[in-house]
N, CA, C and O atoms as CSV, one atom per row, in Angstrom:
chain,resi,resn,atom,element,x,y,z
A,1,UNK,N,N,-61.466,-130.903,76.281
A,1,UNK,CA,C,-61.552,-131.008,74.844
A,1,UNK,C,C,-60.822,-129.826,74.225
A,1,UNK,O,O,-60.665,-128.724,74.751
A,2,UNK,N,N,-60.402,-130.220,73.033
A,2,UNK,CA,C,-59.513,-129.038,72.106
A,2,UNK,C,C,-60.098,-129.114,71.181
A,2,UNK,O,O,-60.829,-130.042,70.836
A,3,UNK,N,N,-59.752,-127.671,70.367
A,3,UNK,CA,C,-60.320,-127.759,69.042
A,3,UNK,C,C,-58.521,-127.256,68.322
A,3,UNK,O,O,-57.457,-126.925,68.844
A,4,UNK,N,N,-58.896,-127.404,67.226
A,4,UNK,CA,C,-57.654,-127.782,66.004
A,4,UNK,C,C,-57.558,-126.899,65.244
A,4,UNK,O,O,-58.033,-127.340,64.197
A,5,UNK,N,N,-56.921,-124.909,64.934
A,5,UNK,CA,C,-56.919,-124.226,64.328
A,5,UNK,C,C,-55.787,-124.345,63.449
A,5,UNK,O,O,-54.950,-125.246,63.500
A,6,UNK,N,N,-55.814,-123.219,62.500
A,6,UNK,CA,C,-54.454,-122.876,61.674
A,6,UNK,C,C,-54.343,-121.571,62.136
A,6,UNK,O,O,-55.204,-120.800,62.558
A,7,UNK,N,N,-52.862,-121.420,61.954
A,7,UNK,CA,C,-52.673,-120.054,62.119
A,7,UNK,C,C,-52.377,-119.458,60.984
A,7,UNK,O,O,-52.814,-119.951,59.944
A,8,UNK,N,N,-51.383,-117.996,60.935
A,8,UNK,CA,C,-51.318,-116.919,60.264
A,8,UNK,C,C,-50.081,-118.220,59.436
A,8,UNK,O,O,-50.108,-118.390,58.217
A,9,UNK,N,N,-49.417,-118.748,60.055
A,9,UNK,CA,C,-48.217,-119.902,59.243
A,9,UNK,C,C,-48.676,-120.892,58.494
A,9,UNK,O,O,-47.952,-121.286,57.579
A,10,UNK,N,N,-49.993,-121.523,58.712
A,10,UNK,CA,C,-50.858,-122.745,58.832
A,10,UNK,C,C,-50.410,-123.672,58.973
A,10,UNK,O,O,-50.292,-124.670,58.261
A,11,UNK,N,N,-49.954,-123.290,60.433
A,11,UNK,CA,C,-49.568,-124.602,61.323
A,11,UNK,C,C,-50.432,-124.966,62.284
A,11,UNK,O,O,-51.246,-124.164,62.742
A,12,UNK,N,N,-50.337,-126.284,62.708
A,12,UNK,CA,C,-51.981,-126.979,63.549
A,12,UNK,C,C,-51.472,-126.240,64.565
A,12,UNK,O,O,-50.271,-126.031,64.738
A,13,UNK,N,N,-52.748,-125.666,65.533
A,13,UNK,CA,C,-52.017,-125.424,67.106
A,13,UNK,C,C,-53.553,-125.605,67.881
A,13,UNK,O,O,-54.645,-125.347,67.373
A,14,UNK,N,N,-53.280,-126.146,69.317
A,14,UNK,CA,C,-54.658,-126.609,69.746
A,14,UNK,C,C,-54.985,-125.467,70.594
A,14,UNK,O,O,-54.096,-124.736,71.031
A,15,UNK,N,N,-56.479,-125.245,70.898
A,15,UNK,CA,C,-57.374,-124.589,71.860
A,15,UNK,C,C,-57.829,-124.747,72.599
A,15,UNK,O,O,-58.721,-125.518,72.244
A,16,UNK,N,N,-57.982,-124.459,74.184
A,16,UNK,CA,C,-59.314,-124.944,75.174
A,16,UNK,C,C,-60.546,-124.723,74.175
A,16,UNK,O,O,-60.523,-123.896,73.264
A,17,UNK,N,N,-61.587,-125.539,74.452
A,17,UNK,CA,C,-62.777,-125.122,74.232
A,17,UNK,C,C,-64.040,-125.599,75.463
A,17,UNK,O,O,-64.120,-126.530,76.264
A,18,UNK,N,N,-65.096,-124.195,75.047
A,18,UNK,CA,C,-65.689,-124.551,76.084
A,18,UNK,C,C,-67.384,-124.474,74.967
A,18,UNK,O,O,-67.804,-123.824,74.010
A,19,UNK,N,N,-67.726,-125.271,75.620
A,19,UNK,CA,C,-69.319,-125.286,75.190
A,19,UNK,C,C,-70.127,-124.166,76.157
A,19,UNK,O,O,-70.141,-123.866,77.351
A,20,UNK,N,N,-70.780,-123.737,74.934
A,20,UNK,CA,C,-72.216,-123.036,76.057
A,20,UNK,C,C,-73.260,-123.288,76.009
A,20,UNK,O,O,-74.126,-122.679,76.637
A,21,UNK,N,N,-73.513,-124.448,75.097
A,21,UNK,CA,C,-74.875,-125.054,75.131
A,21,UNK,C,C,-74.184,-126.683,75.148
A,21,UNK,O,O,-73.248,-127.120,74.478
A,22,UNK,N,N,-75.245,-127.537,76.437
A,22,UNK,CA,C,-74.560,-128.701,76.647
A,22,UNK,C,C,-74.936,-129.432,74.854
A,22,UNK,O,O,-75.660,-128.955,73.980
A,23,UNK,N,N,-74.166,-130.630,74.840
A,23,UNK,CA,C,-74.655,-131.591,73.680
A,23,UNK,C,C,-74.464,-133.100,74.116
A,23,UNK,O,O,-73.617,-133.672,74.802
A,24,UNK,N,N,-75.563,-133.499,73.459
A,24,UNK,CA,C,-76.128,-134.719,73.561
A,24,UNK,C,C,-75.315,-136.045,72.600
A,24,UNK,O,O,-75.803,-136.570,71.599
A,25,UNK,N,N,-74.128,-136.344,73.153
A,25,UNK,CA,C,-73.521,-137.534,72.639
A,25,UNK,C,C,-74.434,-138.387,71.120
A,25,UNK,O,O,-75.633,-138.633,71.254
A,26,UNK,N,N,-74.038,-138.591,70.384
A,26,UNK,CA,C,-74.989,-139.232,68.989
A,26,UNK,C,C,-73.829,-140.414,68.593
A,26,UNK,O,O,-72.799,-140.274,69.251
A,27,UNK,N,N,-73.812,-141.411,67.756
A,27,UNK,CA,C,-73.797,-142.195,66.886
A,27,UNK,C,C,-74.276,-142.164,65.577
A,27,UNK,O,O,-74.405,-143.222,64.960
A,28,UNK,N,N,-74.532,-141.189,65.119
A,28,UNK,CA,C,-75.325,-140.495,63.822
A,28,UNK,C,C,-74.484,-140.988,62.796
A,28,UNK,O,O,-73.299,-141.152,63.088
A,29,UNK,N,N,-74.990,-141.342,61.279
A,29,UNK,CA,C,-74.362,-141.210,60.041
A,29,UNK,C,C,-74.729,-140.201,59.248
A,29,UNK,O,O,-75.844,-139.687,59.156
A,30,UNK,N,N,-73.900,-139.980,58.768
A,30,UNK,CA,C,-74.510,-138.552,57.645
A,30,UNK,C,C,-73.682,-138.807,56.393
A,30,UNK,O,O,-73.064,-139.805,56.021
A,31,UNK,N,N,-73.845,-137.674,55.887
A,31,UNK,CA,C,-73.337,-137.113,55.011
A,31,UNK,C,C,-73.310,-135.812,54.883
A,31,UNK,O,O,-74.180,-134.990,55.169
A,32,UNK,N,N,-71.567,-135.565,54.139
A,32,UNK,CA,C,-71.498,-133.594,53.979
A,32,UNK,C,C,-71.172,-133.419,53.072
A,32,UNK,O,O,-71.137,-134.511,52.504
A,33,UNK,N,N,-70.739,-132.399,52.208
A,33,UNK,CA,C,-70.427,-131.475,51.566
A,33,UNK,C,C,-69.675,-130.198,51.608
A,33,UNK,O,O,-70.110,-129.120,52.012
A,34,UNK,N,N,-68.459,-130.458,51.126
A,34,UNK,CA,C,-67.802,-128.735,51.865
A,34,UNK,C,C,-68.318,-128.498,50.110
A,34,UNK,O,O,-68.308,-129.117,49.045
A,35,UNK,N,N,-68.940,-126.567,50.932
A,35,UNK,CA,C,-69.139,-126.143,50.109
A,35,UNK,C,C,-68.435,-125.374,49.267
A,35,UNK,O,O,-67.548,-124.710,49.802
A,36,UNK,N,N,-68.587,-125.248,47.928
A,36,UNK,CA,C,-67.736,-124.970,47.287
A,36,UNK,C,C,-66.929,-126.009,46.394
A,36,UNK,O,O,-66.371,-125.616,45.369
A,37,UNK,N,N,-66.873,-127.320,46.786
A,37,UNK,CA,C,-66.543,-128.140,46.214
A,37,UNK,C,C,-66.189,-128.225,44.430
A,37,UNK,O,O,-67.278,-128.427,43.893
A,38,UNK,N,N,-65.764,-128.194,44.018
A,38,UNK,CA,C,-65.900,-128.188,42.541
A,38,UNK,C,C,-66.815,-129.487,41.742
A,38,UNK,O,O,-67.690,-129.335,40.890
A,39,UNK,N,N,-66.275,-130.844,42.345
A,39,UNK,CA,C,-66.914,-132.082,42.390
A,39,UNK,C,C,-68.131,-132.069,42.590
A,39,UNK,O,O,-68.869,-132.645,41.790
A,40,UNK,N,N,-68.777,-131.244,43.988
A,40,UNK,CA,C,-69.697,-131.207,44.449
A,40,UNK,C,C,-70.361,-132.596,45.036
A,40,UNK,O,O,-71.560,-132.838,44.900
A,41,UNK,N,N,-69.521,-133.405,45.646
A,41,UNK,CA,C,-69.557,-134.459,45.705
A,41,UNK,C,C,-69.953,-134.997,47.785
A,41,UNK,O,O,-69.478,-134.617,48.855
A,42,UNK,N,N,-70.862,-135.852,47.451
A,42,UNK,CA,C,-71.045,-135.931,49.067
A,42,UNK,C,C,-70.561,-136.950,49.664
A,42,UNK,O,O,-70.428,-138.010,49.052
A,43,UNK,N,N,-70.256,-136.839,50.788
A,43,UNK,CA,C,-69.572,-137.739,51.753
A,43,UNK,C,C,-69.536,-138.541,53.280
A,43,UNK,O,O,-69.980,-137.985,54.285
A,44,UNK,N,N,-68.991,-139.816,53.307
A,44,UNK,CA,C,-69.682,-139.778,54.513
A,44,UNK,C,C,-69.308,-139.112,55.658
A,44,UNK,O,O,-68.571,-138.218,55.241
A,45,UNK,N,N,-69.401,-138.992,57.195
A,45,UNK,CA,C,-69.197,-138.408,58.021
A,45,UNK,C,C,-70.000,-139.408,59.439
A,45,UNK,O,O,-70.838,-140.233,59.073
A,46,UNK,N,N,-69.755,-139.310,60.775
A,46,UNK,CA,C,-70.408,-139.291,61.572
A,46,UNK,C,C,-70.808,-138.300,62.304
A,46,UNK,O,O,-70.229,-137.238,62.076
A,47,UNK,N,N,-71.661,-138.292,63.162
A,47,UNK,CA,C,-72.163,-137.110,63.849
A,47,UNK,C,C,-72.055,-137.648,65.193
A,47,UNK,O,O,-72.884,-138.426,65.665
A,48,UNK,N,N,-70.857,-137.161,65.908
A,48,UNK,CA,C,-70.645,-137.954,67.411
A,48,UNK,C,C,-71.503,-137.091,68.456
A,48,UNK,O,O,-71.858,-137.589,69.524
A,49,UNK,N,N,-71.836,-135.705,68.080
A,49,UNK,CA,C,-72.584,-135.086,69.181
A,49,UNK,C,C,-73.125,-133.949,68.994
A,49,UNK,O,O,-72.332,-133.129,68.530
A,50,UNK,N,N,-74.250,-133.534,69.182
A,50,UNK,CA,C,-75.117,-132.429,68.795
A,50,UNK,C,C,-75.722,-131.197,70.006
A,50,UNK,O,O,-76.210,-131.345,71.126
A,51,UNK,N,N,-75.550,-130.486,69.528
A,51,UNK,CA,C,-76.500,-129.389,70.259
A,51,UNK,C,C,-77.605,-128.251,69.228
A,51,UNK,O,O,-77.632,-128.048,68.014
A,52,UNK,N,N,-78.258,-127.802,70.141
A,52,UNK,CA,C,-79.293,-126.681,69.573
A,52,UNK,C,C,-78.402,-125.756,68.365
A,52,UNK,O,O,-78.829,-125.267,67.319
A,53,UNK,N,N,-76.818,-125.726,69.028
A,53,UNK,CA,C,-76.161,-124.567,67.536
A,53,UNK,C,C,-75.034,-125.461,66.801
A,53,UNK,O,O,-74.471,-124.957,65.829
A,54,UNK,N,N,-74.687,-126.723,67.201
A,54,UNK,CA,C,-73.900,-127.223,66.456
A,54,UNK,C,C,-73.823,-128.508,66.466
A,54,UNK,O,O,-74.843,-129.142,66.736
A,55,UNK,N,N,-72.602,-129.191,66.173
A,55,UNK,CA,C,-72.511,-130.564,66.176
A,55,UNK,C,C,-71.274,-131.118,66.186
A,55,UNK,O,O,-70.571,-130.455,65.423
A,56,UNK,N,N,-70.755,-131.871,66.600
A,56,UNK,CA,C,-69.146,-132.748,65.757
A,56,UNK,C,C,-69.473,-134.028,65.712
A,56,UNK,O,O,-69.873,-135.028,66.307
A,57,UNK,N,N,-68.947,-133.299,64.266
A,57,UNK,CA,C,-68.658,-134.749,63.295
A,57,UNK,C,C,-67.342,-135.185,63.412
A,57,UNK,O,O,-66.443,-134.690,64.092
A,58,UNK,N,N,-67.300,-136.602,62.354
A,58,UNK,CA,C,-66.186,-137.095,62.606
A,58,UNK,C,C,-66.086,-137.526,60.780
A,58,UNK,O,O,-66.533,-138.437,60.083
A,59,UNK,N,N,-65.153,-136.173,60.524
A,59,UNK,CA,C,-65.521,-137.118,59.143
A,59,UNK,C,C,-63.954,-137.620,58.261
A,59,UNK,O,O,-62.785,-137.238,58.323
A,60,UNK,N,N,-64.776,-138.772,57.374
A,60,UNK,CA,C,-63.950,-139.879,57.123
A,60,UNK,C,C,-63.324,-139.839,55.900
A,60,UNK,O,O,-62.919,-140.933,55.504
A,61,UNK,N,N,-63.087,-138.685,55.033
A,61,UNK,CA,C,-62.107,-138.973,53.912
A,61,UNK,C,C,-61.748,-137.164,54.166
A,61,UNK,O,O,-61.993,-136.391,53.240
A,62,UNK,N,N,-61.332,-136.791,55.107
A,62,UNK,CA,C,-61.031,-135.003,54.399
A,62,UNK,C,C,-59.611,-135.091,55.352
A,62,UNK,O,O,-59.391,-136.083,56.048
A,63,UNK,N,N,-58.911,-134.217,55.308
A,63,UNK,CA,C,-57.677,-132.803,55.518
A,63,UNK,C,C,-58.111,-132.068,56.121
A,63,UNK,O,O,-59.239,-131.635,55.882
A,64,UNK,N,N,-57.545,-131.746,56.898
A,64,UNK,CA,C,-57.868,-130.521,57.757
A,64,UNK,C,C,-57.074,-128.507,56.476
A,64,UNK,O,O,-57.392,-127.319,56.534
A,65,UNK,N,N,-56.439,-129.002,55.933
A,65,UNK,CA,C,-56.301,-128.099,55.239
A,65,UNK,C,C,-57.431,-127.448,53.683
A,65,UNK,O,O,-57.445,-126.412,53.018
A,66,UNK,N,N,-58.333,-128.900,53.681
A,66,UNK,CA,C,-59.283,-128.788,52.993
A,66,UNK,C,C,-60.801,-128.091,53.594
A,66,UNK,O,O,-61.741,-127.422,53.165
A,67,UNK,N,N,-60.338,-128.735,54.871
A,67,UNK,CA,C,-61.989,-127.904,55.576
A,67,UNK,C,C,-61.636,-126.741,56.520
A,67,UNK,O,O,-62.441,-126.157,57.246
A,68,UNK,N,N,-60.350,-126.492,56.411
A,68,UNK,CA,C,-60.145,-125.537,57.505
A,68,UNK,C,C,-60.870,-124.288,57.080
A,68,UNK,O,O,-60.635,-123.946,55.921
A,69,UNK,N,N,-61.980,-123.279,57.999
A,69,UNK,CA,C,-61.912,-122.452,57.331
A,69,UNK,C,C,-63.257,-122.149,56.308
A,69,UNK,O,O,-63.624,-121.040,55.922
A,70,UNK,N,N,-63.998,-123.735,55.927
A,70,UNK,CA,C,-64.790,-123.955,55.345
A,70,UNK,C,C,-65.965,-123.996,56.010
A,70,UNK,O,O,-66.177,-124.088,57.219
A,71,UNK,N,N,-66.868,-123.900,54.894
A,71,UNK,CA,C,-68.495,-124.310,55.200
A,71,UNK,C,C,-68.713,-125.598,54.690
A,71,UNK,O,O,-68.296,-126.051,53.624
A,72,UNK,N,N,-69.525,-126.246,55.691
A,72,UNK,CA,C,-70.103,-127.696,55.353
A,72,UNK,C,C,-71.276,-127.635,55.300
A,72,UNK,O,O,-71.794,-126.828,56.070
A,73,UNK,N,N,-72.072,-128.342,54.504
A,73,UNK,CA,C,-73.522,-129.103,54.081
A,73,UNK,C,C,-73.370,-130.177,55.079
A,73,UNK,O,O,-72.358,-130.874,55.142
A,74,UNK,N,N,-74.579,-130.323,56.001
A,74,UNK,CA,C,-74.543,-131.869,56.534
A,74,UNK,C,C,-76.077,-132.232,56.531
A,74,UNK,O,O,-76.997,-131.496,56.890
A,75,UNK,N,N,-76.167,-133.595,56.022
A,75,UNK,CA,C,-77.502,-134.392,55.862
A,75,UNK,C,C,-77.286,-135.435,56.673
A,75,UNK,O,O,-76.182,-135.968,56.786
A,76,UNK,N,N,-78.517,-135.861,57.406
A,76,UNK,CA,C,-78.900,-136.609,58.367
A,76,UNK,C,C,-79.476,-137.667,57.849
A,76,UNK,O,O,-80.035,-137.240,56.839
A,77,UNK,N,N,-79.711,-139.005,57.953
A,77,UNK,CA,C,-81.059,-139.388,58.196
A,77,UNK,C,C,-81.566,-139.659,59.359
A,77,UNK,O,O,-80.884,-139.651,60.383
A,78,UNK,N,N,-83.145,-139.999,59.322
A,78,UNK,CA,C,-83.623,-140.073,60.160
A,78,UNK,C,C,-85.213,-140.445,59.476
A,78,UNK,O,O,-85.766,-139.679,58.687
A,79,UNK,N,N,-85.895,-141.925,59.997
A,79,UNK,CA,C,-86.979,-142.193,59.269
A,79,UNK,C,C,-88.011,-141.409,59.723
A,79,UNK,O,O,-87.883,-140.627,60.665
A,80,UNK,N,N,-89.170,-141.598,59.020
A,80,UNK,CA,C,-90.453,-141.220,59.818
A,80,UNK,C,C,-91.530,-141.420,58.831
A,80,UNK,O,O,-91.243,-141.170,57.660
A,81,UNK,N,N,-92.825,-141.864,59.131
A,81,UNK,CA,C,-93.946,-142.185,58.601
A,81,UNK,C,C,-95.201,-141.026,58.379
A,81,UNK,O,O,-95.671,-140.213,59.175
A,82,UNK,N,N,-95.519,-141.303,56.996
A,82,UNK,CA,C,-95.782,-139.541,57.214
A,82,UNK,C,C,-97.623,-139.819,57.406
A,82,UNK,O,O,-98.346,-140.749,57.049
A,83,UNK,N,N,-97.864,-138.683,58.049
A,83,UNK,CA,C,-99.394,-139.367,58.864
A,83,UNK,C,C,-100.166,-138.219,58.883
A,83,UNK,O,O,-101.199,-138.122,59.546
A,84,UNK,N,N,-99.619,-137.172,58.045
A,84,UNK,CA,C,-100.592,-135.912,57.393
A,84,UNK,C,C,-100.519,-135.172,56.315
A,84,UNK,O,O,-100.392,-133.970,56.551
A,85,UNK,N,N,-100.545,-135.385,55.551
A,85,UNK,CA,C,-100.645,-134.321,54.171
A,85,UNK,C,C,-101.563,-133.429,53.996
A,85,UNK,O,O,-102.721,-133.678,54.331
A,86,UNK,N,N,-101.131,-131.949,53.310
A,86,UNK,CA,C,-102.124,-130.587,53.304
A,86,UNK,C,C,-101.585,-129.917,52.081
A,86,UNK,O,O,-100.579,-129.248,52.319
A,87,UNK,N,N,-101.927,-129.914,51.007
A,87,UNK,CA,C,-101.600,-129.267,50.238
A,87,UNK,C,C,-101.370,-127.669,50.232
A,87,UNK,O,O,-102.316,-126.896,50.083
A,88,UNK,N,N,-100.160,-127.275,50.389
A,88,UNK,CA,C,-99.878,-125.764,50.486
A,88,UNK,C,C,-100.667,-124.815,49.126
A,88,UNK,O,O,-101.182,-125.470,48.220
A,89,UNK,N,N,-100.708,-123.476,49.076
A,89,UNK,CA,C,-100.598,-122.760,48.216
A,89,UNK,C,C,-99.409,-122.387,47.761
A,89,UNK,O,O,-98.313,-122.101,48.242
A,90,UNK,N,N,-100.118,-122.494,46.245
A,90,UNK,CA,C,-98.701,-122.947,45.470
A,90,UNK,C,C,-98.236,-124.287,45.484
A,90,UNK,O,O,-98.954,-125.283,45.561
A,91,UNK,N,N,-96.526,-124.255,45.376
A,91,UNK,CA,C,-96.079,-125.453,44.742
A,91,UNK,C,C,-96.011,-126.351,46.063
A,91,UNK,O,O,-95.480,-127.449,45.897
A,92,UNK,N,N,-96.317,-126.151,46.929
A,92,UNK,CA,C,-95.983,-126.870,47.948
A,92,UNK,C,C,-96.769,-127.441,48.867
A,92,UNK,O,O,-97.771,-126.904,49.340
A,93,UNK,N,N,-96.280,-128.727,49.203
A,93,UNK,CA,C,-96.784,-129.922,50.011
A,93,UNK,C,C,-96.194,-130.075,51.214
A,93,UNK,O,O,-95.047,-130.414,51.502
A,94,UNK,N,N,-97.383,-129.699,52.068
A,94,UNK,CA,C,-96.725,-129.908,53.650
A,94,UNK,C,C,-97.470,-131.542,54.242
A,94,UNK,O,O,-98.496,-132.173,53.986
A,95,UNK,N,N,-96.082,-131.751,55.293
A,95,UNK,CA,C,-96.360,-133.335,55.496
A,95,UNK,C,C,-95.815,-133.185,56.725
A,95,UNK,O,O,-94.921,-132.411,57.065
A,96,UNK,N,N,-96.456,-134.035,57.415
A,96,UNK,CA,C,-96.292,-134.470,58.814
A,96,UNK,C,C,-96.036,-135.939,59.524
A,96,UNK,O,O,-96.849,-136.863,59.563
A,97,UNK,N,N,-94.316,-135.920,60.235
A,97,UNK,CA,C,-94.125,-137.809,59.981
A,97,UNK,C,C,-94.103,-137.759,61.502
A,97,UNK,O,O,-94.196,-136.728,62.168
A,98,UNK,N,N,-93.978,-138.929,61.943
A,98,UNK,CA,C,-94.122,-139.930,63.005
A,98,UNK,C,C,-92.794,-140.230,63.116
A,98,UNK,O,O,-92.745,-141.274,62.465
A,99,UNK,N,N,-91.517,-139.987,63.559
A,99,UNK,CA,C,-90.504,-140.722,63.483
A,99,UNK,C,C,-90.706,-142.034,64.278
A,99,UNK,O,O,-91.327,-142.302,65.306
A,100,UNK,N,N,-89.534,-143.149,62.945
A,100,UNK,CA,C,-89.288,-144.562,63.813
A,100,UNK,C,C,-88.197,-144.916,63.592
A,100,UNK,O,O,-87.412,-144.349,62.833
A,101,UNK,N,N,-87.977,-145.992,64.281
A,101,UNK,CA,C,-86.799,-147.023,64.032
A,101,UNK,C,C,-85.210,-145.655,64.706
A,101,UNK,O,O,-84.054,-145.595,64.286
A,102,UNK,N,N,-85.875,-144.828,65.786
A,102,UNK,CA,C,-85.214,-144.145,66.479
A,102,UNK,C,C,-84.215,-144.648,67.258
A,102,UNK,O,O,-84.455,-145.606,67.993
A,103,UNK,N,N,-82.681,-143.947,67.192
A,103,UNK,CA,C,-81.877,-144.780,68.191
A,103,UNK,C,C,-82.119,-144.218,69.540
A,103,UNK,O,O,-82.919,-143.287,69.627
A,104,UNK,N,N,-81.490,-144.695,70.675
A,104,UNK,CA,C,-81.904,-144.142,71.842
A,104,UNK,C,C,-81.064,-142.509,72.137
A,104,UNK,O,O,-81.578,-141.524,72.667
A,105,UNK,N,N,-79.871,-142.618,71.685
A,105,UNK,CA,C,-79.184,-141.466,70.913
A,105,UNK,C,C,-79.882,-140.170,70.246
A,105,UNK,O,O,-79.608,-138.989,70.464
A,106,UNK,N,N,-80.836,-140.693,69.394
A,106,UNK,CA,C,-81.263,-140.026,68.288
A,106,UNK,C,C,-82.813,-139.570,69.274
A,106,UNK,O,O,-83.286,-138.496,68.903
A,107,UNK,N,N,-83.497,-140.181,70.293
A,107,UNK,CA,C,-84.538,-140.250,70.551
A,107,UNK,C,C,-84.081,-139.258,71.863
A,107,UNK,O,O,-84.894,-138.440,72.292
A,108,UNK,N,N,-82.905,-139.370,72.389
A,108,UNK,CA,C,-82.218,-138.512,73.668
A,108,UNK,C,C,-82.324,-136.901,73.100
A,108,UNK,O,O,-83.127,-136.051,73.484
A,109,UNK,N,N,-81.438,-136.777,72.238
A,109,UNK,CA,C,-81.458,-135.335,71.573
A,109,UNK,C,C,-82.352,-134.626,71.422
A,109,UNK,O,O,-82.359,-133.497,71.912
A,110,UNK,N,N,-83.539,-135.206,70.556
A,110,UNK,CA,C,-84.865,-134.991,69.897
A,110,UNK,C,C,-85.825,-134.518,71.400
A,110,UNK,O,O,-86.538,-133.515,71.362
A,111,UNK,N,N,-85.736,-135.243,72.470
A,111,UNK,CA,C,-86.262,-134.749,74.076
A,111,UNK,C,C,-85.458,-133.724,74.590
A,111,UNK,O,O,-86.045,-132.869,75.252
A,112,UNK,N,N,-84.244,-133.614,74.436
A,112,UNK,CA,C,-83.466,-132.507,74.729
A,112,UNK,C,C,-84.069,-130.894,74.348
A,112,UNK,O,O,-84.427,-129.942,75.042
A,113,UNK,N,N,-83.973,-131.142,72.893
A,113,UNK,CA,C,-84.560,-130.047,72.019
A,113,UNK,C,C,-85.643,-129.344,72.808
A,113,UNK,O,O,-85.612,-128.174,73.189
A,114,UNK,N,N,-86.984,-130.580,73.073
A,114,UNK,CA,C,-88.844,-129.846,73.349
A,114,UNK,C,C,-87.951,-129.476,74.741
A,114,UNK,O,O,-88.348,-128.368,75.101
A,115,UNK,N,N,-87.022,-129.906,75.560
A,115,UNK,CA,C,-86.608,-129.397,77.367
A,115,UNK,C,C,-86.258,-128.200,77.118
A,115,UNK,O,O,-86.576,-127.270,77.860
A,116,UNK,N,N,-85.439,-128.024,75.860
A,116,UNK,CA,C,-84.869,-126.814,76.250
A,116,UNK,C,C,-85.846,-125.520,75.151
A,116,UNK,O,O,-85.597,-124.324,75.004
A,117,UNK,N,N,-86.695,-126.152,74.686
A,117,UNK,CA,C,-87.370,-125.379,73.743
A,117,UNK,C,C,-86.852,-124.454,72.627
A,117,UNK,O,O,-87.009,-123.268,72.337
A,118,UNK,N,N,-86.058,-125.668,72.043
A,118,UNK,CA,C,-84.905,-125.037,71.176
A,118,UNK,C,C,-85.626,-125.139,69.722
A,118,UNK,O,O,-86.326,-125.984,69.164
A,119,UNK,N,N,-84.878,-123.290,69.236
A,119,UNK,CA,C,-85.610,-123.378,67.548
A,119,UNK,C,C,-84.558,-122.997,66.594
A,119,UNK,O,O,-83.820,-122.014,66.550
A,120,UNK,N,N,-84.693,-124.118,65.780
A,120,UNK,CA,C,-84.200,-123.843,64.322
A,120,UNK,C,C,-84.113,-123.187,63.352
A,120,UNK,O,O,-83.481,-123.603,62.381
């Protein structure tokens, strides 16, 4: 695998890359946001593969001269049924869901995570 820089010219030139944390192949939809946007406008994206520190996406309306360089916002979904409520102190409401309607993808990763006892 390569990854896709600019240089000091900003011309494309490719890289070995190596992972140091394995990742778990996905089919994910999302949505992002480069930040900074003026629009502020969100978009879609896929999420082909994830790990504990990152992810690649695959996303579907940008330039590489637009995100080069940039920070992205990325939103997931992912359902879940919520099967505890506790009212915090203060403004806040803590809730506890059940995920469903999990892909086997989405359900692979999520077991990955408790194996490797990975925190967010």
């Amino acid at each position: 695998m390569t990854d896709v820089h600019t240089d000091s010219d900003e011309r494309l030139t490719e890289t070995p890359h190596r992972r140091l944390l394995p990742r778990q192949f996905t089919d994910w939809r999302g949505r992002y946001m480069i930040e900074g946007d003026p629009q502020q406008r969100w978009r879609d994206c896929r999420i082909v593969d994830v790990s504990s520190a990152g992810a690649g996406l695959e996303l579907l309306d940008a330039s590489p001269g637009e995100t080069t360089g940039q920070r992205i916002l990325l939103a997931i979904r992912i359902k879940g049924d919520v099967r505890h409520v506790n009212q915090e102190r203060g403004d806040g409401l803590r809730v506890g869901i059940q995920f469903v309607e999990l892909t086997e993808a989405e359900r692979a990763y999520l077991e990955s995570l408790a194996e490797l006892d990975a925190h967010w």
